[in-house]
C-alpha positions as CSV (number, residue, x, y, z in Angstrom):
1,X,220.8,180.2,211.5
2,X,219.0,177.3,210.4
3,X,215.8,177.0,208.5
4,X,212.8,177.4,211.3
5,X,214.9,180.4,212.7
6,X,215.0,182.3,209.7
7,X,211.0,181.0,208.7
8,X,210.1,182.7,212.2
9,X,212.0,186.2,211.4
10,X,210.8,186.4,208.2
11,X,206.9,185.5,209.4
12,X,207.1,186.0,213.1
13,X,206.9,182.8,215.4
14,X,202.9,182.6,215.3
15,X,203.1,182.2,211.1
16,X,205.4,179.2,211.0
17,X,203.9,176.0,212.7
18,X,205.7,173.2,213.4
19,X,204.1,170.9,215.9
20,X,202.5,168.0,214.1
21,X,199.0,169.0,215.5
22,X,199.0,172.3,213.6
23,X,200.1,170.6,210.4
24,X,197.8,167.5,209.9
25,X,195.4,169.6,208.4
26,X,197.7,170.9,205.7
27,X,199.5,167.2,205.0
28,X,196.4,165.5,203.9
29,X,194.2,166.5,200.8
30,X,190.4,166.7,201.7
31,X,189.9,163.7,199.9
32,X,192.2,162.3,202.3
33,X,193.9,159.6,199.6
34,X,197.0,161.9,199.8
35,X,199.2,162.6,202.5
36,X,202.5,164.1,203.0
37,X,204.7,165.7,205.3
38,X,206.2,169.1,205.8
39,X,209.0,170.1,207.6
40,X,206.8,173.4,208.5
41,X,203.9,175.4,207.5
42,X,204.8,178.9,206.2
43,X,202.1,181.5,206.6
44,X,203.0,184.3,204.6
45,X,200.7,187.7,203.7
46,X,202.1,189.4,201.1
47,X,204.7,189.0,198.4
48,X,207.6,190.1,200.1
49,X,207.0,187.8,202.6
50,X,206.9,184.9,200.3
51,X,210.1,186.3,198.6
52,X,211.9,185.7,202.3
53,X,210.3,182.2,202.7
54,X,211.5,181.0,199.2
55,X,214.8,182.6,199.8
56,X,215.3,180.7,203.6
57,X,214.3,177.7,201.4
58,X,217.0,178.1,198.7
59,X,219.9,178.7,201.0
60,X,218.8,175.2,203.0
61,X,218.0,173.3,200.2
62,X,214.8,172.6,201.3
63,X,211.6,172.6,198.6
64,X,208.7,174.5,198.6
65,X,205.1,173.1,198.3
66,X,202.5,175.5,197.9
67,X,199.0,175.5,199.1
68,X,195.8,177.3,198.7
69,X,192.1,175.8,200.1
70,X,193.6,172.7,199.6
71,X,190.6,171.2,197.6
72,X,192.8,169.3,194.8
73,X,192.1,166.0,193.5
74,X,195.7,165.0,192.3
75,X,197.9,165.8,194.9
76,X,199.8,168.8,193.7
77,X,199.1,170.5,196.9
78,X,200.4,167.9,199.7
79,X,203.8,168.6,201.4
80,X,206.5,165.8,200.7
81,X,209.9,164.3,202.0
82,X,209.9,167.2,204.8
83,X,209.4,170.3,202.5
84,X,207.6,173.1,203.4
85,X,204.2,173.8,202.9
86,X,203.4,177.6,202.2
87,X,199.9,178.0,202.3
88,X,198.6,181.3,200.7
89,X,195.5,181.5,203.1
90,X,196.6,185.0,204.6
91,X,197.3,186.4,201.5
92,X,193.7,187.7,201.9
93,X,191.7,190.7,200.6
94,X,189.8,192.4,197.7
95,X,189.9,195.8,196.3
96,X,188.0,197.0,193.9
97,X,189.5,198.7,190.6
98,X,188.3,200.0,187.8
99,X,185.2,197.7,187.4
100,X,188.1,194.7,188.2
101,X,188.3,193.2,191.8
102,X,191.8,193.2,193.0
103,X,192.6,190.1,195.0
104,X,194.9,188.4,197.7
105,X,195.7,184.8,196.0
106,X,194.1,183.0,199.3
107,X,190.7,184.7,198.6
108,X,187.8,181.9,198.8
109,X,186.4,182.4,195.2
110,X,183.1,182.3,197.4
111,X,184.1,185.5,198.7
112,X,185.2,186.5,195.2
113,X,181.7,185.9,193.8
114,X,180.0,187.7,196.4
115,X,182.0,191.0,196.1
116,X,181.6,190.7,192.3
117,X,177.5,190.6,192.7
118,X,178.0,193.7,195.6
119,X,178.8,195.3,192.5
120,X,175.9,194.2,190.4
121,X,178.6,192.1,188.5
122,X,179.5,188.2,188.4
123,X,182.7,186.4,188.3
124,X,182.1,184.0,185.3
125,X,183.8,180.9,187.2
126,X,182.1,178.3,189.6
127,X,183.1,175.1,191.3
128,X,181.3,173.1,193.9
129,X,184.1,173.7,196.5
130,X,183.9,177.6,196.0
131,X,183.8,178.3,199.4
132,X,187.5,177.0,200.1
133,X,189.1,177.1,196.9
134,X,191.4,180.0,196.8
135,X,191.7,182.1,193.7
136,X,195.0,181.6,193.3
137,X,194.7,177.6,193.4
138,X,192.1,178.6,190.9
139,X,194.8,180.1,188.3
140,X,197.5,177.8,189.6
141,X,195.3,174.3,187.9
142,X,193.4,176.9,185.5
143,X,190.2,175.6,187.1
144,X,187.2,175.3,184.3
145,X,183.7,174.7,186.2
146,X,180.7,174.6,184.8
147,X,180.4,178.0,182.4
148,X,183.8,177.4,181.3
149,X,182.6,176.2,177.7
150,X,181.2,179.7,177.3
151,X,183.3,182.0,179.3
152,X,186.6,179.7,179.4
153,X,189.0,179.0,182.5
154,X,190.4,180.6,184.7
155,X,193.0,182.2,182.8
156,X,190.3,184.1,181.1
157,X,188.7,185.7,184.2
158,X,191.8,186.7,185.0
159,X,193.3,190.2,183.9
160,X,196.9,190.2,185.6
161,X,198.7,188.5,188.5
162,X,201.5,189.2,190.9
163,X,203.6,186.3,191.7
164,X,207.0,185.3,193.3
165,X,210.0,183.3,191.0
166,X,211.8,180.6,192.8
167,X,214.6,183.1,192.9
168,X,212.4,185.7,194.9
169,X,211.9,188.1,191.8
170,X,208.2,189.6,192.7
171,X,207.0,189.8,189.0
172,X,204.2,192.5,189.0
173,X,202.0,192.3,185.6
174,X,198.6,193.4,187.2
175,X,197.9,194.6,184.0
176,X,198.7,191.5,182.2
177,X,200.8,193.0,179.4
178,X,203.9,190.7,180.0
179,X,201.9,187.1,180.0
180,X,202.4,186.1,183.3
181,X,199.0,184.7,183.7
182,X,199.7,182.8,180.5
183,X,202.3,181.5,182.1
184,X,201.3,180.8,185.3
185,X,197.8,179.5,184.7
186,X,198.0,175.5,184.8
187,X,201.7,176.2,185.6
188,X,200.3,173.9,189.8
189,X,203.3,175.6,191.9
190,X,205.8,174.6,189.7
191,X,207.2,177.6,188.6
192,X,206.1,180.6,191.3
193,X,204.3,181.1,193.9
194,X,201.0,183.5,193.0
195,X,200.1,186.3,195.7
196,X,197.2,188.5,194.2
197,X,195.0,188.2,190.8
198,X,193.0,190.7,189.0
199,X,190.0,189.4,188.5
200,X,187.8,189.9,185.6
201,X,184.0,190.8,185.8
202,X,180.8,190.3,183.9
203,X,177.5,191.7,183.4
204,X,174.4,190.1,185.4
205,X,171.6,188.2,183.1
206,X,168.5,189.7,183.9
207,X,166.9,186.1,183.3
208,X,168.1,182.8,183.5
209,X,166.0,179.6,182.8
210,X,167.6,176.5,183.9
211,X,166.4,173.0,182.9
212,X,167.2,169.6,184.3
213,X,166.7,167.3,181.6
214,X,166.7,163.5,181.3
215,X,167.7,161.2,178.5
216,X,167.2,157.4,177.9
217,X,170.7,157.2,177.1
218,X,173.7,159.5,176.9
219,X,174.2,159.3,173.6
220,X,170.6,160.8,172.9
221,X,171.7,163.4,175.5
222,X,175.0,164.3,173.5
223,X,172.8,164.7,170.4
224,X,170.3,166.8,172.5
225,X,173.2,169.1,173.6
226,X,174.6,169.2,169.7
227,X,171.1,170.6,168.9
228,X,171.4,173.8,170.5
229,X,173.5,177.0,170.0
230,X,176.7,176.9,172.3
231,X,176.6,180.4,172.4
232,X,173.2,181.0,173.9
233,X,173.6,178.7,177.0
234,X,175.5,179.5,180.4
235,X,176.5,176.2,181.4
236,X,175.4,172.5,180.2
237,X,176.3,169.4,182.4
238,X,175.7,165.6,182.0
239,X,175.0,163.3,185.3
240,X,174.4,159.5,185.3
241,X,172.3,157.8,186.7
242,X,174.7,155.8,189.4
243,X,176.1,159.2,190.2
244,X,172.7,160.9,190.6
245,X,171.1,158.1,192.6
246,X,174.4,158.2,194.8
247,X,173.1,161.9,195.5
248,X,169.3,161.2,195.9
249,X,170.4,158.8,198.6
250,X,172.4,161.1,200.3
251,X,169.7,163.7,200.6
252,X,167.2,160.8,201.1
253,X,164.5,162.3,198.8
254,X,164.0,161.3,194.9
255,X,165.4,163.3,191.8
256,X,163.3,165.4,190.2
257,X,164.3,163.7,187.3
258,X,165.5,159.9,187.1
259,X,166.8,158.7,183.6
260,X,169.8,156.7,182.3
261,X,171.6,160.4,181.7
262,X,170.4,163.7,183.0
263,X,171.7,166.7,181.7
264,X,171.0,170.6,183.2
265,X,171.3,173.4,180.2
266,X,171.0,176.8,181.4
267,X,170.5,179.6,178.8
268,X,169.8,183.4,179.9
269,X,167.9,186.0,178.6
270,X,163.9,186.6,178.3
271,X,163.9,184.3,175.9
272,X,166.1,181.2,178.0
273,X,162.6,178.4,177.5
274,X,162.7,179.0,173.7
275,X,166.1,179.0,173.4
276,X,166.6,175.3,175.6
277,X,163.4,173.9,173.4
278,X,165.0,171.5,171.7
279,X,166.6,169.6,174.1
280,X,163.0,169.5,175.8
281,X,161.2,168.1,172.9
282,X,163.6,165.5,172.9
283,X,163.8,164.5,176.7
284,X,162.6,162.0,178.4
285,X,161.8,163.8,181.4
286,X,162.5,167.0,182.8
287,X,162.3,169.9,185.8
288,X,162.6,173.8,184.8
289,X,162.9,176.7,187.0
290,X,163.4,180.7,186.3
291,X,163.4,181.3,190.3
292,X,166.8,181.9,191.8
293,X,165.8,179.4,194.6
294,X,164.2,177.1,192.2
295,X,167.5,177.2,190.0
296,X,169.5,176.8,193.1
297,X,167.8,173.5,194.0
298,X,168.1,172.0,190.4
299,X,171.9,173.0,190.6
300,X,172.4,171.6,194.0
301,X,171.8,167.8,192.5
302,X,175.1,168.2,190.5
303,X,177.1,170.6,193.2
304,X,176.0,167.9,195.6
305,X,177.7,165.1,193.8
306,X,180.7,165.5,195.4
307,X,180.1,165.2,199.3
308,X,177.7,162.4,198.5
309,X,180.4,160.3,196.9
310,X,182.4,161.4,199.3
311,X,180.4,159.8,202.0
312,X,181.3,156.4,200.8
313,X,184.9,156.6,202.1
314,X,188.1,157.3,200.4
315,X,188.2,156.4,196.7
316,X,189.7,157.3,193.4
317,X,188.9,160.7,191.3
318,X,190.3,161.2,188.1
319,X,189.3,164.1,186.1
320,X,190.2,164.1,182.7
321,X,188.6,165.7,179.4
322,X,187.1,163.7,176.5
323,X,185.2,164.1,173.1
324,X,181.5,164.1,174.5
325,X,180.7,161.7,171.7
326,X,183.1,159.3,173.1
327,X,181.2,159.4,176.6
328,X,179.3,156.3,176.0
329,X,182.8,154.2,175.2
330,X,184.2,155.2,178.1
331,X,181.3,154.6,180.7
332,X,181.5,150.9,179.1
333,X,185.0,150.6,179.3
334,X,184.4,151.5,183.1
335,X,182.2,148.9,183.5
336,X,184.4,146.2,182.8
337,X,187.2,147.7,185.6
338,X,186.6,146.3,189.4
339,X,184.9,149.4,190.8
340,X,181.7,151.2,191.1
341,X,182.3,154.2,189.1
342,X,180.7,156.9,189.0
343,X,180.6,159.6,186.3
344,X,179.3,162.8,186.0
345,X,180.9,166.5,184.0
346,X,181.1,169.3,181.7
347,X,178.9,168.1,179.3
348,X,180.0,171.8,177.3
349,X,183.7,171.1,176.9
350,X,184.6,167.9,177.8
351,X,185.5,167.6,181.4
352,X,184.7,164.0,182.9
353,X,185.0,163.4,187.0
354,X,185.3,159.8,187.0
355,X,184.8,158.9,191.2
356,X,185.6,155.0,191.8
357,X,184.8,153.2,195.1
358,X,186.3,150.0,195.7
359,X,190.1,149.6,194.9
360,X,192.7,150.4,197.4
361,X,193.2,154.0,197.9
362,X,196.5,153.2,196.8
363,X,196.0,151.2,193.9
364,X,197.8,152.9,191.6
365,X,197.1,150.3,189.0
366,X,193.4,151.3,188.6
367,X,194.6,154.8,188.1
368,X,196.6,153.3,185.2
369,X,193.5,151.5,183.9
370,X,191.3,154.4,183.7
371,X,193.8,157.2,182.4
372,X,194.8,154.5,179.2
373,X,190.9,153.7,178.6
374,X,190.6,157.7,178.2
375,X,193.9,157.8,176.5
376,X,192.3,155.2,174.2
377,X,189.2,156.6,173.0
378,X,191.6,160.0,171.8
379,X,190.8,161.9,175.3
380,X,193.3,163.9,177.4
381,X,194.0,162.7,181.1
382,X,194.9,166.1,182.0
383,X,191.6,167.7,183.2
384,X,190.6,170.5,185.0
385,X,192.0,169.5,188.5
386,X,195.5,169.4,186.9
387,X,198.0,166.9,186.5
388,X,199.6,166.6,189.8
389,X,201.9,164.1,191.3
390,X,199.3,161.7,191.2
391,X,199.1,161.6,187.3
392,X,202.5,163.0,186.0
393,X,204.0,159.6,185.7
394,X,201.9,158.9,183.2
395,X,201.5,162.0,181.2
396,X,202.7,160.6,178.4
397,X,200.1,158.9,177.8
398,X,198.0,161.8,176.2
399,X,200.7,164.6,175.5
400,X,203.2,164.3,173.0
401,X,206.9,164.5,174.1
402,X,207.6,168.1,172.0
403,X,205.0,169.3,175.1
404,X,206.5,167.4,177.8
405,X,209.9,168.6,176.9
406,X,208.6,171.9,176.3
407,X,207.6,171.6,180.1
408,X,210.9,170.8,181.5
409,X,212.6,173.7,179.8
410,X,210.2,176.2,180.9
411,X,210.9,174.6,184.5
412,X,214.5,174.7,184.2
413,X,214.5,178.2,183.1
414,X,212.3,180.0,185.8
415,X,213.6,177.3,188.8
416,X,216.9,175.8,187.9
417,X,217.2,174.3,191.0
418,X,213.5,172.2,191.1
419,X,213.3,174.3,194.4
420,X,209.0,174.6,193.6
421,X,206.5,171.8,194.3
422,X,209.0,168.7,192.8
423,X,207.4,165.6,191.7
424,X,204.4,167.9,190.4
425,X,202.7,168.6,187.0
426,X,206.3,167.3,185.2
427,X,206.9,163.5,184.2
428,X,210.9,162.8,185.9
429,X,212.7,162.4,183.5
C-alpha cells in the first residue's frame, strides 16, 4: 500500500486532498512570502486519527508539516519538499469543564473568546488574526498578544493538552500534571502534533478605561509607560507614526491622535482614568474611551495595522522582542536599511513587529540585517511568531549554543527520525 492509500483509510477519501487546486491554499502563508509544497493534505479530527497519519508517514519516510489557521509570519507552517501538510482545522469543538473550556486544537481562538464570555468569563489572550488562528497554533509558537505582559503567553492560559509523539504515543495530560504544555508550548510542530487544550479562564473587569495616547517621541513614551504600575494595566502598546499613518490611509479618515509615538494603556477597574493619569499628564495628545464601542474603535487603529500594511504587497515581517529602552536605537538603525519600515508592538514586554516594504520578498539578506541590528542592541530575534524556517539559520545570533543544543537533544529524543516539521524552529546543524 503506498502513502495516499493508507492516508485515505485512515481519513476516508474526502479528508486527504491531493489535487493541486485543493492545496494552494494550504502551501502558501497568508502573507504569501512563503510557499511550499505538499505531497497531500491530511484532515484529521481527533487524535487517533493523527496517530494513523503520523504512523503512514513513518513507514514511507515521508515528513509531517503541521498546520493550524495558517496565520504565521515565519514559515513554520508551509509544507516542503513534498511532505504532508496535516492541518488541525477539524479537530474542532469546545466543552465546557469545571469553569475550564475544553478545546479541539483547530478551534479559532475567536470562537474560544466568545464561549469564554457566554460564560461571563474571558480568555486572557488576543491577537489581531483571532478569528483564524487556531488554539493550538496558539500553544504551538506560545503566542503573546497584547495582555501578555500581565497575564503571560499562551502557555499560561493553558491548563493541559493532549497531543500526538512522532511515534504515535497519544500523551493525555489534560490536567497538566506531567508538563506537556511546558513542553509543547513554543515547541512550532517540531516535536508533536497538538489535538485539544484546556483552556484557562478569567474573571470579567466590570470597568475598563482605555486611552490612546501620543508622545513627541518614543523615548518620552517609554518613560510615560515606566511611570505607571505594571500590575494595574491590561495591555499597553506603542505605534509609530509611519505605521499609524499607513492605517489612517487605509481607512481614509485621520487618527484620533497623530504624534511621533502613540501608545494605548488600558487599566481596569472604577478607578482605570486615575490609575492611567500619569501617562496623560505627560502626553502630547490623547483619545479616552470607557464604552465598549468606543474602546473597540481606539483598539481597531493597532488591530488594523496589519491588513493595512498588508495592502502594500508582499513584504518582510520580523517579530522579535527587545528592551523597550532600546526602541529608539533600533528604529534608527532601521532607517539606515533600504526599506520603509514600519514598526509598531508590545510596548509591555517587549515584542517589536518590524513590517518592511521594499526589498525582494526573497531577500534574505535584509532579513539578516535586521535580526543582527536587534541582536545588537542585546534583543532576542525570537518573538512571539516563533522562530520558524525563516529565522532558524540564524538563531544563533541571540541564543547561546548550551540552548540550541539543548534544542536538538530534546528533538532527537521525542522524534529520532526528524519525521515532524524539519527545517523548523532548529538551526541544522
Amino acid at each position: 500500500m503506498n502513502l495516499l492509500t493508507d492516508l485515505a483509510q485512515a481519513l476516508g477519501e474526502a479528508n486527504v486532498l491531493i489535487d493541486a487546486d485543493q492545496r494552494t491554499s494550504y502551501e502558501v502563508d497568508w502573507t504569501g512570502r512563503f510557499r511550499g509544497r505538499a505531497s497531500a493534505i491530511a484532515r484529521p479530527s481527533d487524535s487517533s486519527q493523527v496517530a494513523a497519519v503520523l504512523a503512514a508517514c513513518r513507514r514511507a519516510d515521508v515528513a509531517v508539516v503541521a498546520q493550524g489557521g495558517n496565520t504565521g509570519l515565519v514559515g513554520g507552517g508551509i509544507p516542503r519538499d513534498g511532505s504532508v501538510l496535516l492541518t488541525t482545522k477539524a479537530m474542532e469543538g469546545i466543552e465546557i469543564q469545571r469553569g475550564q473550556l475544553l478545546a479541539g486544537a483547530g478551534v479559532p481562538l475567536a470562537e474560544a473568546q466568545q464561549a469564554a464570555l457566554s460564560l461571563g468569563e474571558r480568555l486572557a489572550i488576543d491577537i489581531a488574526s483571532r478569528d483564524s488562528a487556531t488554539v493550538g497554533g496558539l500553544l504551538a509558537t506560545n503566542a503573546r498578544g497584547a495582555h501578555a505582559f500581565r497575564f503571560g503567553p499562551m502557555e499560561r492560559q493553558v491548563g493541559g493538552v493532549e497531543a500526538v509523539l512522532a511515534d504515535g504515543t497519544v500523551v493525555e495530560d489534560l490536567d497538566g500534571t506531567d508538563g506537556w504544555k511546558k513542553r509543547l508550548a513554543g515547541s512550532e510542530g517540531t516535536l508533536a502534533v497538538i489535538t485539544r487544550l484546556v483552556l484557562n479562564l478569567h474573571p470579567l473587569p466590570k470597568s475598563v478605561t482605555t486611552a490612546m495616547v501620543g508622545f513627541e517621541s518614543i523615548d518620552l513614551a517609554v518613560n510615560a509607560f515606566a511611570s505607571l504600575d505594571p500590575s494595574q494595566l491590561e495591555a499597553a502598546e506603542i505605534m509609530t507614526r509611519r505605521s499609524l499613518q499607513q492605517v489612517a490611509s487605509y481607512f481614509g479618515i485621520a487618527s484620533p491622535v497623530d504624534q511621533a509615538a502613540v501608545a494605548i494603556f488600558e487599566a481596569s477597574g472604577a478607578n482605570g482614568l486615575d490609575l492611567l493619569a500619569p501617562v496623560l499628564d505627560q502626553a502630547a495628545a490623547s483619545a479616552i474611551a470607557q464604552d465598549g464601542s468606543e474602546r473597540q474603535r481606539l483598539w481597531r487603529w493597532r488591530h488594523a495595522h496589519t491588513e493595512a500594511i498588508d495592502a502594500l504587497g508582499v513584504h518582510h515581517k520580523l517579530d522579535v522582542r527587545l528592551a523597550p529602552d532600546r526602541l529608539n536605537e533600533l528604529c534608527a538603525a532601521l532607517e539606515r536599511l533600504p526599506a520603509e519600515c514600519f514598526v509598531f508592538g508590545h510596548l509591555g514586554d517587549g515584542g517589536v513587529h518590524i513590517n518592511a516594504v521594499g526589498p525582494d520578498p526573497a531577500d534574505d539578506s535584509f532579513d539578516a540585517a535586521v535580526l543582527k541590528a536587534v541582536a545588537a542592541l542585546g534583543g532576542s530575534i525570537v518573538g512571539e511568531h516563533g522562530v520558524g524556517a525563516s529565522k532558524s539559520r540564524w538563531l544563533s545570533l541571540s541564543e547561546s549554543p548550551d540552548w540550541i543544543e539543548a534544542l536538538r537533544a530534546i528533538k532527537n529524543d521525542l522524534d529520532p527520525d526528524g519525521l515532524l516539521n524539519p527545517g523548523v524552529r532548529i538551526p541544522d546543524a
